[in-house]
C-alpha positions as CSV (number, residue, x, y, z in Angstrom):
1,X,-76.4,-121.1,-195.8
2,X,-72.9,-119.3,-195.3
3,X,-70.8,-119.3,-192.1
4,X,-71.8,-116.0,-191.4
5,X,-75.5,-116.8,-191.0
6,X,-74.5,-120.2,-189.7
7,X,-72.8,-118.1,-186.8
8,X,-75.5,-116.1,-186.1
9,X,-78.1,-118.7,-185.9
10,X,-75.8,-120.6,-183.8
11,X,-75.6,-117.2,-181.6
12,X,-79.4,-116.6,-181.5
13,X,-80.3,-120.3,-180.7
14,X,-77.3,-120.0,-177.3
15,X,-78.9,-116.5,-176.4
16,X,-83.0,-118.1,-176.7
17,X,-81.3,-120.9,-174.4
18,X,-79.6,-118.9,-171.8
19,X,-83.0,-116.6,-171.3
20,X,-85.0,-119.5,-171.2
21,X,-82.3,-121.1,-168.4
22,X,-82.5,-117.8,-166.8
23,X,-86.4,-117.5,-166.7
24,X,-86.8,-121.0,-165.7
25,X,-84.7,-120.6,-162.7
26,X,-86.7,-118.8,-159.5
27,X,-84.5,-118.3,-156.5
28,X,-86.7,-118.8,-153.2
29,X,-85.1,-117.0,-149.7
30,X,-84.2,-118.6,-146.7
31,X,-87.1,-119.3,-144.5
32,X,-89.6,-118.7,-147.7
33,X,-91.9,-121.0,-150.0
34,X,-93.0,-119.8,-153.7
35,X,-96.7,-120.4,-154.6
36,X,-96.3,-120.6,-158.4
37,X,-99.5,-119.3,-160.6
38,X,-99.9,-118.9,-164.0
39,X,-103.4,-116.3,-165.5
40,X,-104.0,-119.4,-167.8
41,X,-103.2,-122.2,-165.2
42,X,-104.1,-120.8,-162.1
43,X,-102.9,-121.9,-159.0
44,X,-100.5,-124.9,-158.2
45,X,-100.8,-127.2,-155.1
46,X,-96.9,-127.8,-155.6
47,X,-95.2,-124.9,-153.6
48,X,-91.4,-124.4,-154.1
49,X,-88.8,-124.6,-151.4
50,X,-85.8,-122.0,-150.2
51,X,-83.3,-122.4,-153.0
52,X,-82.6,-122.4,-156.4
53,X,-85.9,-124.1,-158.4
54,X,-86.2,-124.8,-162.2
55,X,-89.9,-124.1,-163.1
56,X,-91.7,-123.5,-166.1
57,X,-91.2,-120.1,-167.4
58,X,-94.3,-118.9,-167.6
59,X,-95.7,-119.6,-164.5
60,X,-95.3,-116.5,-161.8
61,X,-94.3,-117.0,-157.8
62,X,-95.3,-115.5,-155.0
63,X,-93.1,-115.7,-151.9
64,X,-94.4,-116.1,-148.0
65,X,-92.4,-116.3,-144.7
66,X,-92.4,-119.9,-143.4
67,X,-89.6,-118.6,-140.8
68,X,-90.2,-116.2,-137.9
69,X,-90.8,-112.7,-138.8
70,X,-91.6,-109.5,-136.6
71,X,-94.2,-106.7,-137.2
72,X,-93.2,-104.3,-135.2
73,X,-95.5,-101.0,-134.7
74,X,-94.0,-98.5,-132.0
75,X,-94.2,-94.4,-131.3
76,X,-90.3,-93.9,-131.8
77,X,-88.2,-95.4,-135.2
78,X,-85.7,-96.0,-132.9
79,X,-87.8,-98.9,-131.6
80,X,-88.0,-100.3,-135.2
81,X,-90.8,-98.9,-137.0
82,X,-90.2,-96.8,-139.9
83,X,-92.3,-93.1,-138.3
84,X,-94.8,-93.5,-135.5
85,X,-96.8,-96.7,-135.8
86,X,-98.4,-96.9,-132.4
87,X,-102.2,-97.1,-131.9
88,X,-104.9,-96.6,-129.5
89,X,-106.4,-99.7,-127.9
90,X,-110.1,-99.6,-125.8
91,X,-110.1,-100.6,-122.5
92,X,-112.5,-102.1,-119.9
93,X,-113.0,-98.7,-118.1
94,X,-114.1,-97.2,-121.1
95,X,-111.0,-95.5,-121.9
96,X,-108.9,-95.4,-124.7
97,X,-104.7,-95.8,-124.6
98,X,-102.2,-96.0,-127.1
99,X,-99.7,-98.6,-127.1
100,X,-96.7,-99.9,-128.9
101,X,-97.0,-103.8,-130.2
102,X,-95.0,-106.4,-131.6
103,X,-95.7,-109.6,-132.8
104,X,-93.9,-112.7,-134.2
105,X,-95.3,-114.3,-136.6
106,X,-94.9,-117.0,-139.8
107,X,-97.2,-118.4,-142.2
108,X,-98.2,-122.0,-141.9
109,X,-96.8,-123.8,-144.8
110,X,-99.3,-126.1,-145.5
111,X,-101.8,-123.3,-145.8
112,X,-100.1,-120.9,-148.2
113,X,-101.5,-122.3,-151.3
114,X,-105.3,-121.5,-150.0
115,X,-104.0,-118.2,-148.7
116,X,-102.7,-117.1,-152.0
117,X,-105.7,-118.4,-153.9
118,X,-107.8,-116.2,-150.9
119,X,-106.1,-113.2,-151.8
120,X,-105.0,-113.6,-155.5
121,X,-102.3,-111.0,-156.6
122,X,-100.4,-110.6,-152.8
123,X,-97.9,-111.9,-151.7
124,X,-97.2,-112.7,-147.8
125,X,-95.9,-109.5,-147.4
126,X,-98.7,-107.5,-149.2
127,X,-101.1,-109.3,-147.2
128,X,-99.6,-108.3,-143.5
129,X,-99.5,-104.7,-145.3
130,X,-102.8,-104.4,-146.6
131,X,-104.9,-106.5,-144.3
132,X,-103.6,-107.5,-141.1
133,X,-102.3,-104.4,-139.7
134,X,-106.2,-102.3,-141.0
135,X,-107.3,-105.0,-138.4
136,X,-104.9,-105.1,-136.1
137,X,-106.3,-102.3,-133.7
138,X,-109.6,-103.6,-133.4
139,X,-108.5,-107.3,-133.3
140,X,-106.2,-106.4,-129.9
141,X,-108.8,-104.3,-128.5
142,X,-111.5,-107.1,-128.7
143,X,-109.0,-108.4,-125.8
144,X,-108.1,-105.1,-123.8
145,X,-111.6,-104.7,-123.3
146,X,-111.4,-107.3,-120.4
147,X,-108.9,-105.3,-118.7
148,X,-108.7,-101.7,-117.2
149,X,-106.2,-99.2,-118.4
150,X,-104.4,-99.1,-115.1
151,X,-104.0,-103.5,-115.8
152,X,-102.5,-102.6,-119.0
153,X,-100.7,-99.6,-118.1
154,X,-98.9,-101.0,-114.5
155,X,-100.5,-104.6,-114.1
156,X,-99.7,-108.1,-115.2
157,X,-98.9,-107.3,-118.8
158,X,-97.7,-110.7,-119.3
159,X,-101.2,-112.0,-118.7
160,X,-102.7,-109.6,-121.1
161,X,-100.2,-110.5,-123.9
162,X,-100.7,-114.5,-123.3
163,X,-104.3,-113.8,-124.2
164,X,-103.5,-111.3,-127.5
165,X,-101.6,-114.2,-128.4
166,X,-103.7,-116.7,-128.3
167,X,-106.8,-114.9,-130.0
168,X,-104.6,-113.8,-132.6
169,X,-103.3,-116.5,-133.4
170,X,-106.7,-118.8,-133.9
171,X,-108.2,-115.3,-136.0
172,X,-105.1,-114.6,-138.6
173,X,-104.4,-118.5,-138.4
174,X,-108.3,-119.0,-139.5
175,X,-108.6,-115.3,-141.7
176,X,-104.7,-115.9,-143.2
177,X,-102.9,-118.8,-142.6
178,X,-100.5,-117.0,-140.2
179,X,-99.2,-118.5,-137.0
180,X,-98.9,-115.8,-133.6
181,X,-96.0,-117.6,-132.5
182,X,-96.0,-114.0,-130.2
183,X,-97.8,-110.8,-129.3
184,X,-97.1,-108.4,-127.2
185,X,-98.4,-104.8,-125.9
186,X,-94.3,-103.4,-125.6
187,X,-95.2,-100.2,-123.9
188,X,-97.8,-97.6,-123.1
189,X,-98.8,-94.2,-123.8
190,X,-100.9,-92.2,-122.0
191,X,-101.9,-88.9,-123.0
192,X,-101.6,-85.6,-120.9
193,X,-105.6,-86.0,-119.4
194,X,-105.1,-90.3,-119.3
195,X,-101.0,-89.9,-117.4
196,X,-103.3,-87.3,-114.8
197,X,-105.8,-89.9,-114.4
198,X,-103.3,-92.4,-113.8
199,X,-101.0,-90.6,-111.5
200,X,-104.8,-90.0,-109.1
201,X,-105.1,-93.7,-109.3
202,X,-101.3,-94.3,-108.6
203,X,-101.9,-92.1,-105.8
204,X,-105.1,-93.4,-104.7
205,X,-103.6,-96.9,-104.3
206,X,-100.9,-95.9,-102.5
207,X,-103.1,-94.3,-99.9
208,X,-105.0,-97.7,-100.0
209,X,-102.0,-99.3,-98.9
210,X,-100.7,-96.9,-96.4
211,X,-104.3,-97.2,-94.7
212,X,-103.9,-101.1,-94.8
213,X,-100.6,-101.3,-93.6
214,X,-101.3,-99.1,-90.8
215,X,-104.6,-101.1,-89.7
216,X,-102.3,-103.9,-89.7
217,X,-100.0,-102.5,-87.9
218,X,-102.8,-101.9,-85.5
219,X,-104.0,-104.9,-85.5
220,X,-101.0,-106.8,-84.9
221,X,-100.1,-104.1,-82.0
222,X,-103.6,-105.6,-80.8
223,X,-103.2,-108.8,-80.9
224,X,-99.2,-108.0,-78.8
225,X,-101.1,-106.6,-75.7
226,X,-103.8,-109.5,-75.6
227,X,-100.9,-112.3,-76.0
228,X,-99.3,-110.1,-73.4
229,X,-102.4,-110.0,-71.0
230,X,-103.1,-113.9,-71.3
231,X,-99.8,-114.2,-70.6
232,X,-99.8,-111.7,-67.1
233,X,-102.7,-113.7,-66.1
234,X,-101.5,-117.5,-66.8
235,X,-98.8,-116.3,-64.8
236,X,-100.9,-115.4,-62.1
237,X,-103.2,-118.1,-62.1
238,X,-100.1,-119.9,-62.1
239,X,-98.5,-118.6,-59.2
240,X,-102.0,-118.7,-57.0
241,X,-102.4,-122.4,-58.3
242,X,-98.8,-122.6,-56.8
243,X,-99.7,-121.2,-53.2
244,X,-102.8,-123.3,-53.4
245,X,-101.0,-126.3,-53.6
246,X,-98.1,-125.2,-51.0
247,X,-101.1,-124.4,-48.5
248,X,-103.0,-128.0,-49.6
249,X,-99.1,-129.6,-49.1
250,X,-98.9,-127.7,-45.5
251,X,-102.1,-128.5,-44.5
252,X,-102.0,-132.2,-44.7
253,X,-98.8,-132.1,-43.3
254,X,-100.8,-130.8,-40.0
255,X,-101.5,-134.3,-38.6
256,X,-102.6,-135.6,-34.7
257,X,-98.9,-137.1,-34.3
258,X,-97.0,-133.8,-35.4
259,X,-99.7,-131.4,-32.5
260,X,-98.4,-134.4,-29.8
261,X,-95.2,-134.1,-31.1
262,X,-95.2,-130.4,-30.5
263,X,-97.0,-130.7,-27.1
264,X,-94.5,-132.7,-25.7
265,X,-91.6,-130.8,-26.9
266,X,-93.0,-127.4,-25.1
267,X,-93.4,-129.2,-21.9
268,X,-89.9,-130.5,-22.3
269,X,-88.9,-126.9,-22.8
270,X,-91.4,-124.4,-20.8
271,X,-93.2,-127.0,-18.2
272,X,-97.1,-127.4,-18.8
273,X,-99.7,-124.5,-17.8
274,X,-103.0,-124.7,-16.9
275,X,-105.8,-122.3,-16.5
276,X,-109.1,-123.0,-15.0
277,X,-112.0,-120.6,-14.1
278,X,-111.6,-117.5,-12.5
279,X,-109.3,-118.3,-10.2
280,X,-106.2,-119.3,-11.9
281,X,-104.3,-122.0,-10.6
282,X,-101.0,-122.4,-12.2
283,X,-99.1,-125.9,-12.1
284,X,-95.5,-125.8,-13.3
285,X,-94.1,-129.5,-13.7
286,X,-90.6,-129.5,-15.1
């Protein structure tokens, strides 16, 4: 062998090595786990972690989110979808009303192995793509069906988007390994005939509430006069419960000693008078 083949063996065995370095190494993202497959091998239990791995060169790897991502699926791009991704949710009142949604999200990592083996060929990515957002609308509407399109348009959103959570989270945690860390209904919107239906019911309740107020109004203007009429007569009974006594007090102060008292002090003053019959006699003693 001469040094010029010697050299180019020598060349050839270095390049083999570095593409075989190069293929064995598999870089994993932050916040990411690789399920490795091969078509021989299928799948194995062994998932990679974020970093730099050395694996076998012929195996394949999938990636999934183990970190917190966002699917985000509103009316205006400026919001954060790509075009309009909002959708139309049922409601208790038999209405229908489209909605903008978010939802946080990760997949659990000690599921990702059976989630990949589920749904051979995707990756976690593929899987929100192509099967959790074609369920999405009915999944969410399975829970706004409880509410009325006036709860989810002006009531206690927070309460309806507790509850989205929560089912979503047990049915993509159970249909594909993914944890609802969030979801919410972001905003609402109504169509021309739904905003008329809602401004009549805006209305309506405001009406409701005038009427209330007022009654209460009346009611407390009521209750005013009758405070104010117990109180005229307590003061009444109070005063003639005051004469009553001043009388009683008077009265027993009349006593046999005070009328002799009083006799003698006239006679003292006037002389005594005394009338009997028809023919008066009048004795004066001073």
């Amino acid at each position: 062998m001469n040094k010029k083949t010697m050299i180019a063996l020598i060349v050839s065995v270095a390049v083999a090595g570095a593409i075989f370095t190069v293929s064995s190494c598999k870089l994993i993202g932050t916040g990411k786990v690789g399920v490795q497959y091969s078509y021989k091998g299928g799948v194995k239990d062994e998932t990679l972690n974020p970093g730099l791995n050395f694996i076998n060169p012929f195996l394949k790897v999938k990636e999934f989110t183990v970190g917190n991502e966002q699917l985000i699926l509103t009316k205006d791009k400026r919001d954060g979808s790509k075009k309009n991704e909002s959708f139309k949710v049922a409601t208790a009142d038999d209405a229908s009303i489209s909605v903008s949604f978010q939802m946080s999200y990760r997949y659990n990592p000690e599921k990702v192995v059976d989630t990949y083996k589920k749904f051979k060929g995707m990756d976690g990515e593929d899987i929100v793509e192509q099967r959790v957002k074609t369920v999405l609308k009915s999944k969410i509407s399975e829970v706004t069906t409880d509410y009325t399109m006036m709860d989810i348009y002006s009531g206690n959103r927070s309460e309806i988007n507790n509850a989205i959570t929560e089912y979503l989270n047990k049915d993509f945690g159970d249909s594909y390994g993914i944890e609802v860390l969030d979801a919410s209904i972001i905003d609402v919107h109504p169509d021309e005939k739904l905003r008329e239906a809602i401004d009549n019911r805006v209305t309506a309740l405001q009406q409701k509430q005038q009427a209330e107020a007022e009654q209460e109004k009346i009611k407390v203007e009521a209750q005013t006069k009758l405070i104010q009429a117990e109180n005229d007569a307590d003061i009444k009974i109070k005063k003639a419960e005051a004469e009553a006594e001043a009388n009683r007090v008077l009265a027993a102060s009349i006593t046999d000693e005070l009328i002799r008292m009083k006799e003698a002090e006239a006679r003292k003053e006037h002389g005594w008078v005394t009338v009997q019959g028809a023919d008066a006699i009048v004795t004066e003693d001073k």
